[in-house]
DOPAZA-7351 format. One record per residue (C-alpha): x, y, z; residue number from 0. Coordinates in steps of 0.25 Angstrom, whole numbers. Each point is the difference from the previous one (the first is absolute). Example, Ala and Ser with C-alpha at 12.3 -4.5 7.8 and 13.67 -1.06 7.14 Angstrom:
<pazas>
<paza X="49" Y="-18" Z="31" resi="0"/>
<paza X="6" Y="14" Z="-2" resi="1"/>
</pazas>
This chain:
<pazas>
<paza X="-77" Y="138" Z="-127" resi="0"/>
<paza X="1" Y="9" Z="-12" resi="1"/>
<paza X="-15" Y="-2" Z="-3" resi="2"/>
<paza X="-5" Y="4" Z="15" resi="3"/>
<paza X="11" Y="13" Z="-2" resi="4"/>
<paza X="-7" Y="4" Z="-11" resi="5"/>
<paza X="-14" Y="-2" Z="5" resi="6"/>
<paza X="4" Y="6" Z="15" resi="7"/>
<paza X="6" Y="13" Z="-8" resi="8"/>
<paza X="-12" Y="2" Z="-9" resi="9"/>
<paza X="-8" Y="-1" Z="11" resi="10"/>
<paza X="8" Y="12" Z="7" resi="11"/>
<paza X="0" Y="8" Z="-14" resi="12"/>
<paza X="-13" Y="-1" Z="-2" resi="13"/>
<paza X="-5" Y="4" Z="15" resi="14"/>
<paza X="10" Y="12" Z="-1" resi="15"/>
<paza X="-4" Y="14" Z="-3" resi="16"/>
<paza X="16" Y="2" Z="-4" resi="17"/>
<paza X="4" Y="6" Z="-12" resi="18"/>
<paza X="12" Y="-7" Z="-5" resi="19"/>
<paza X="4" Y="-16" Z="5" resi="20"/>
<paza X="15" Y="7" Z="7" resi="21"/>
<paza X="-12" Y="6" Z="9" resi="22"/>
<paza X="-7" Y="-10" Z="5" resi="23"/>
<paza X="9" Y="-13" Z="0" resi="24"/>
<paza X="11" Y="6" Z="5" resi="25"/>
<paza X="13" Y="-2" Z="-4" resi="26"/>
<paza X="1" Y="-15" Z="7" resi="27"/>
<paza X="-15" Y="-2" Z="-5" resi="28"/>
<paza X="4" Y="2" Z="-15" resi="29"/>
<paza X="14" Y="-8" Z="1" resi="30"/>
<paza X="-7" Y="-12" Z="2" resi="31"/>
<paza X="-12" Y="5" Z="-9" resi="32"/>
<paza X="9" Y="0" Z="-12" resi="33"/>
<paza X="8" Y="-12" Z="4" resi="34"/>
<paza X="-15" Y="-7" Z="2" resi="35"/>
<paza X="-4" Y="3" Z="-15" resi="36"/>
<paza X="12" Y="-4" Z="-5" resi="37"/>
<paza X="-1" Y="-14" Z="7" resi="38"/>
<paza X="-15" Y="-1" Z="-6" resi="39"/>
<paza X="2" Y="4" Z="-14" resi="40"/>
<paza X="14" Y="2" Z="-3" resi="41"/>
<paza X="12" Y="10" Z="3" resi="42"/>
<paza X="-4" Y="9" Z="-14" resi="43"/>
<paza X="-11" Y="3" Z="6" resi="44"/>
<paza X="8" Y="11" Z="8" resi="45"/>
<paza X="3" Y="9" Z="-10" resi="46"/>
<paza X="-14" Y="5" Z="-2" resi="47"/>
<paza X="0" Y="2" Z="16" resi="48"/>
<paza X="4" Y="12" Z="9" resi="49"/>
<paza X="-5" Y="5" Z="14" resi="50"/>
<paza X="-1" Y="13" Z="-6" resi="51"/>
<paza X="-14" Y="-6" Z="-8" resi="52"/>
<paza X="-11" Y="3" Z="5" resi="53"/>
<paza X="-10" Y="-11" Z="7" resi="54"/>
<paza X="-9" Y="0" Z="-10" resi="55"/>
<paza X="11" Y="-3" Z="-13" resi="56"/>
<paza X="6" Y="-10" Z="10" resi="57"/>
<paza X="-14" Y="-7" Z="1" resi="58"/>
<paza X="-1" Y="1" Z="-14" resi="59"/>
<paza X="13" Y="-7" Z="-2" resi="60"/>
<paza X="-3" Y="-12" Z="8" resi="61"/>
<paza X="-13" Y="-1" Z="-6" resi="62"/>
<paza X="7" Y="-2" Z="-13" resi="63"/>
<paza X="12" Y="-9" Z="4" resi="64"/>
<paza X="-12" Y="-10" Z="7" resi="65"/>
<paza X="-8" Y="1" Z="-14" resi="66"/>
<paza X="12" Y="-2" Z="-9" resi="67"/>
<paza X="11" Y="-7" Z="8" resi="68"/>
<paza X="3" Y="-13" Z="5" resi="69"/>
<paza X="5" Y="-4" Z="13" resi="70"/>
<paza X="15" Y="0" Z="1" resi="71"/>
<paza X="-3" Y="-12" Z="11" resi="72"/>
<paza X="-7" Y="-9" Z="-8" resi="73"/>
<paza X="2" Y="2" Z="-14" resi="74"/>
<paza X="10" Y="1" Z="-12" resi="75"/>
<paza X="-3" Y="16" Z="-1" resi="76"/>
<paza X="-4" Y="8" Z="-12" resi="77"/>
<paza X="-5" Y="-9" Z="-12" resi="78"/>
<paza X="4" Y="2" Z="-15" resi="79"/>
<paza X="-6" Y="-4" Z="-14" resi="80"/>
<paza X="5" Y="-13" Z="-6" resi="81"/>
<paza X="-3" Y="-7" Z="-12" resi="82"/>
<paza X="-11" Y="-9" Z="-1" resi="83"/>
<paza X="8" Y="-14" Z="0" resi="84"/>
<paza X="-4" Y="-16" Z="0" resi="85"/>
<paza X="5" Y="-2" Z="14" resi="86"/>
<paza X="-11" Y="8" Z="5" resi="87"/>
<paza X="-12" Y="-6" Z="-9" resi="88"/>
<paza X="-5" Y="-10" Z="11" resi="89"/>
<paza X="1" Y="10" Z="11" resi="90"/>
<paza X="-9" Y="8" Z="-8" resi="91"/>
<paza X="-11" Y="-13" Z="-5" resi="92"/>
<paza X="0" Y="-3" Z="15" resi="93"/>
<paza X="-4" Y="12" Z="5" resi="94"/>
<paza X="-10" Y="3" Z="-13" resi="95"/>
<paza X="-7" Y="-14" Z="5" resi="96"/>
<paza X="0" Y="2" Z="14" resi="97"/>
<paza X="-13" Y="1" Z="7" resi="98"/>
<paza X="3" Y="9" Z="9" resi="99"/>
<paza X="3" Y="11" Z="-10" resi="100"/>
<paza X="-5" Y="-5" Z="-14" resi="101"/>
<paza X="-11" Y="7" Z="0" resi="102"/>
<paza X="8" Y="14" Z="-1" resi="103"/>
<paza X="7" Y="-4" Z="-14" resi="104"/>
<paza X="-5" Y="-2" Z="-12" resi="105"/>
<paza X="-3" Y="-16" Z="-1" resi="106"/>
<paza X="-11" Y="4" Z="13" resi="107"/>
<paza X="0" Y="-15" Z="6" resi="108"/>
<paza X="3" Y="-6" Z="-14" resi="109"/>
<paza X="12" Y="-10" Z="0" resi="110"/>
<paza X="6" Y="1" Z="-13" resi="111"/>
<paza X="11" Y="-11" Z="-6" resi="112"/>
<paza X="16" Y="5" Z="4" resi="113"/>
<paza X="4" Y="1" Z="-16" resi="114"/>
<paza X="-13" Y="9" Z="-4" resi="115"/>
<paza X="2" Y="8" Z="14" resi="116"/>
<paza X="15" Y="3" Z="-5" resi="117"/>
<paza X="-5" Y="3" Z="-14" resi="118"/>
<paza X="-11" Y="10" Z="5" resi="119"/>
<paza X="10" Y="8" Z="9" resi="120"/>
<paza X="7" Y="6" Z="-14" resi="121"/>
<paza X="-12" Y="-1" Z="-7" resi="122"/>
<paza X="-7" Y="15" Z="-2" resi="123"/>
<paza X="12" Y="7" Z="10" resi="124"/>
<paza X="7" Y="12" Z="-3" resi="125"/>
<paza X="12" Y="0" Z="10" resi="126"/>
<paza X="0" Y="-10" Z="14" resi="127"/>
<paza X="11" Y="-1" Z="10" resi="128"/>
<paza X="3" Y="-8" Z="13" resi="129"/>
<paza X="-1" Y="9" Z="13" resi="130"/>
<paza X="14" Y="-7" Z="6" resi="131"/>
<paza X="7" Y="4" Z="14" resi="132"/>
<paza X="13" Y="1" Z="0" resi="133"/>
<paza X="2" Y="-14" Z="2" resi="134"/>
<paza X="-7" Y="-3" Z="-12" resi="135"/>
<paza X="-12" Y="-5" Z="9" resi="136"/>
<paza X="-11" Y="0" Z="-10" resi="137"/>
<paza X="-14" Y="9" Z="7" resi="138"/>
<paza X="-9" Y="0" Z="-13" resi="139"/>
<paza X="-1" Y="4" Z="-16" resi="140"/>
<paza X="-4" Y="15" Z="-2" resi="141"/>
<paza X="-5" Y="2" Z="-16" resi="142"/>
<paza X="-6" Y="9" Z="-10" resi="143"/>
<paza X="-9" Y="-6" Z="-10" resi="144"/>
<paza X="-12" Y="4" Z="-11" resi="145"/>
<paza X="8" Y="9" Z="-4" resi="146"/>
<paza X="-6" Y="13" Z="-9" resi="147"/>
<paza X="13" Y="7" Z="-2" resi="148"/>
<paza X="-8" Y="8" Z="-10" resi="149"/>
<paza X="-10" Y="3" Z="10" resi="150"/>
<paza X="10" Y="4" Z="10" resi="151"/>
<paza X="-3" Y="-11" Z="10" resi="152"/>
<paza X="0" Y="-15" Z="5" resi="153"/>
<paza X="-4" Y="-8" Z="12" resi="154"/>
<paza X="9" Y="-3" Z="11" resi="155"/>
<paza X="0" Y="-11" Z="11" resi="156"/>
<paza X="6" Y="-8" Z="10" resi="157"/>
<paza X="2" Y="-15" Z="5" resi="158"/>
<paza X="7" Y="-4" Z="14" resi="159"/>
<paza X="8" Y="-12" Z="0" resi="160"/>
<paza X="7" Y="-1" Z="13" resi="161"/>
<paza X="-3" Y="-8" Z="13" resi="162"/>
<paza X="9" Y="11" Z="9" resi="163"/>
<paza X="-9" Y="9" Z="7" resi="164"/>
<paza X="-4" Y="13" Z="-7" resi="165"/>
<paza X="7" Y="13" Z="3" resi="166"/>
<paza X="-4" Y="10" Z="-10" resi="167"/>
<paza X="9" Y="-8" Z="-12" resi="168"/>
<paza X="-10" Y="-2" Z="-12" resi="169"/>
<paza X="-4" Y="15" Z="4" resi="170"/>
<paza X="14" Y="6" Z="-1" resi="171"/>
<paza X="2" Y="-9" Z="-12" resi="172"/>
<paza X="-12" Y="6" Z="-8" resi="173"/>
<paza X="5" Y="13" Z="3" resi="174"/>
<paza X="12" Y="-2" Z="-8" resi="175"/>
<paza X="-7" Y="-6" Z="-11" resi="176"/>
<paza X="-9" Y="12" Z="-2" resi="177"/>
<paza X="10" Y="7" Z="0" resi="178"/>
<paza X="8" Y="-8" Z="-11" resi="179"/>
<paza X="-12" Y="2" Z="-7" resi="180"/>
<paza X="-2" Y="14" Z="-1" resi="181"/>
<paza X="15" Y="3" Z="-1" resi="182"/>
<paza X="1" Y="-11" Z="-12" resi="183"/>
<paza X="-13" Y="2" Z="-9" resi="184"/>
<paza X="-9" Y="12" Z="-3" resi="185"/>
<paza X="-13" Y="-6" Z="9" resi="186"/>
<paza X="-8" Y="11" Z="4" resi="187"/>
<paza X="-8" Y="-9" Z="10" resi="188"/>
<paza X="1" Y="-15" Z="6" resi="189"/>
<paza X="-12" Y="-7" Z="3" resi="190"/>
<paza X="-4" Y="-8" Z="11" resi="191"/>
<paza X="-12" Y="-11" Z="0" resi="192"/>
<paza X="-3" Y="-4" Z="15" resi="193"/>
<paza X="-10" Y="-7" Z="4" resi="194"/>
<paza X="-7" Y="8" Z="14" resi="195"/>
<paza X="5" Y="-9" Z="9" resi="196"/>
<paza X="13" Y="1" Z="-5" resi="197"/>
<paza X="-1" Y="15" Z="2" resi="198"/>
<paza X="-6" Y="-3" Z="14" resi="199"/>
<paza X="13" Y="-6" Z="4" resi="200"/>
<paza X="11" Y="7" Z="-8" resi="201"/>
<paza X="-5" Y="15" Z="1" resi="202"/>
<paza X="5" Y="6" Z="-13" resi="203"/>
<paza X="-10" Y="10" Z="-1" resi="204"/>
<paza X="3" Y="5" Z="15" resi="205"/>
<paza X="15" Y="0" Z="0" resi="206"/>
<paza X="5" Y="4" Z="-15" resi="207"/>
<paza X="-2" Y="7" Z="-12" resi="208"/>
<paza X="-10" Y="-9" Z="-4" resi="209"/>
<paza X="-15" Y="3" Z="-4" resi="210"/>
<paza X="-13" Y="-7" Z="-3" resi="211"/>
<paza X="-5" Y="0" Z="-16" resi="212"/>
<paza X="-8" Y="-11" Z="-2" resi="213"/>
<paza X="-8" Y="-8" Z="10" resi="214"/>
<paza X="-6" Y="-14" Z="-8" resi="215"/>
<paza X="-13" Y="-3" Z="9" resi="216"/>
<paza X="0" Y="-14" Z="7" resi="217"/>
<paza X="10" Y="-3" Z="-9" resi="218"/>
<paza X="9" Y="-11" Z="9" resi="219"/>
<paza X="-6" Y="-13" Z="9" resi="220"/>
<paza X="7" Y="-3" Z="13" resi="221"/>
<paza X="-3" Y="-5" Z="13" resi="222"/>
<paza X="-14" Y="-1" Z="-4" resi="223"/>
<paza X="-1" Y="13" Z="-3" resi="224"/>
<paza X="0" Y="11" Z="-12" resi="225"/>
<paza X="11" Y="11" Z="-1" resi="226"/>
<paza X="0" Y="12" Z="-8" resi="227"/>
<paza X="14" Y="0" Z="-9" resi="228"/>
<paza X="7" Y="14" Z="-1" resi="229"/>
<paza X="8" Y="6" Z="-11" resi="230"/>
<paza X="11" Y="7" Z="8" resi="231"/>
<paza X="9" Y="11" Z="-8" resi="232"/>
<paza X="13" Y="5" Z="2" resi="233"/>
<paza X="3" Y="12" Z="-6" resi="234"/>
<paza X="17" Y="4" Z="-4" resi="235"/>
<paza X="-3" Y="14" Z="6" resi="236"/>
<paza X="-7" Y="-6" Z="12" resi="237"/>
<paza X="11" Y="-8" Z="0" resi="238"/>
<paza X="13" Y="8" Z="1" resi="239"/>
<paza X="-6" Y="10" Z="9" resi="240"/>
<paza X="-3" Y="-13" Z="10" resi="241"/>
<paza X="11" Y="-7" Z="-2" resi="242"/>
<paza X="11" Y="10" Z="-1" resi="243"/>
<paza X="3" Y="1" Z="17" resi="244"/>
<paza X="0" Y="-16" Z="-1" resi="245"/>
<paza X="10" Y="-1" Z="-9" resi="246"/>
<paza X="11" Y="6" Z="8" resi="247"/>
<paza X="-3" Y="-12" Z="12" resi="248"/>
<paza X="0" Y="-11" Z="-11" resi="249"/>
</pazas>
């Protein structure tokens, strides 16, 4: 029900040459707005809410709640940073193995032995948590690794464990940990090295702070077919100006 409110008062919003939301939901129409968000992603999410906003920061908002929340209705919330712990190793080797997704990590189809694949998770990392719902479902491993603190700069990545359907965890997960990052070490930059079909899917360069330097020419196989790998950067300017209005819905 929250869902289709949401979806029926966007709609109105969005269609409406009103200035502020008061005026074009009406006093009824944002009652049940509010109460609609707050059943879709949480009752804090009221706080940064008014019908005295206009339409356009409204939109924005909901824009940000759908890319960085998870639904209240069939979820655990907002995720946290754990530590990396031996209960969550073979979630981890299952998911590095399997088929569907192997391709995406670093092994690229490749089944190593459980004892190397534990070993190879510390080796050459510079910080890794769990991302956890609160829980303790495990979603995925976020880490930092090649790390040139001299240089100012390491690689970043990502691996998803979980079998729950995806709404937006491992993303709000990697968000915390850039920010870890840049407030717990001098890094000037993070890199990230994707291969194209990955930035097909995933968008980093379209919905972030992120931008293309490097592109390695036909450098990855899959699907019978040769992909371009990128070097995405992340600058810490880039990021605090991006980031700052996402921290206060996080």
């Amino acid at each position: 029900m929250g869902s289709a409110l949401v979806s029926n008062a966007r709609s109105i919003l969005e269609g409406t040459a009103s200035e502020t939301v008061g005026e074009a939901l009406g006093d009824a129409g944002v009652a049940a707005f509010f109460a609609a968000v707050s059943a879709e992603w949480g009752d804090d999410c009221l706080q940064y809410m008014s019908s005295q906003l206009t339409v356009t920061e409204t939109v924005d908002l909901l824009d940000r709640f759908q890319r960085n929340r998870v639904r209240t209705q069939t979820a655990v919330g907002r995720v946290s940073l754990a530590p990396l712990e031996e209960q969550a190793y073979r979630a981890l080797y299952r998911a590095s193995l399997d088929p569907r997704s192997s391709f995406r990590w670093r092994y690229r189809g490749t089944t190593p032995e459980f004892n190397y694949f534990v070993q190879s998770l510390f080796a050459g990392t510079k910080a890794q948590y769990l991302v956890q719902g609160r829980d303790n479902h495990t979603y995925g491993l976020v880490a930092a690794y090649s790390d040139q603190a001299d240089l100012g700069h390491c690689y970043i990545g990502f691996l998803r464990c979980s079998d729950r359907k995806p709404q937006g965890e491992m993303h709000e997960g990697m968000f915390l940990f850039i920010d870890y990052l840049f407030n717990s070490t001098s890094y000037r930059k993070l890199y990230v090295e994707i291969p194209q079909y990955n930035e097909d899917e995933i968008g980093l360069t379209q919905r972030g702070p992120f931008s293309i330097e490097g592109c390695l020419k036909d450098h990855d196989f899959h699907g019978g077919k040769l992909f371009d790998r990128l070097i995405l950067a992340l600058y810490r300017e880039s990021w605090d100006t991006w980031a700052d209005p996402y921290r206060q819905i996080l």
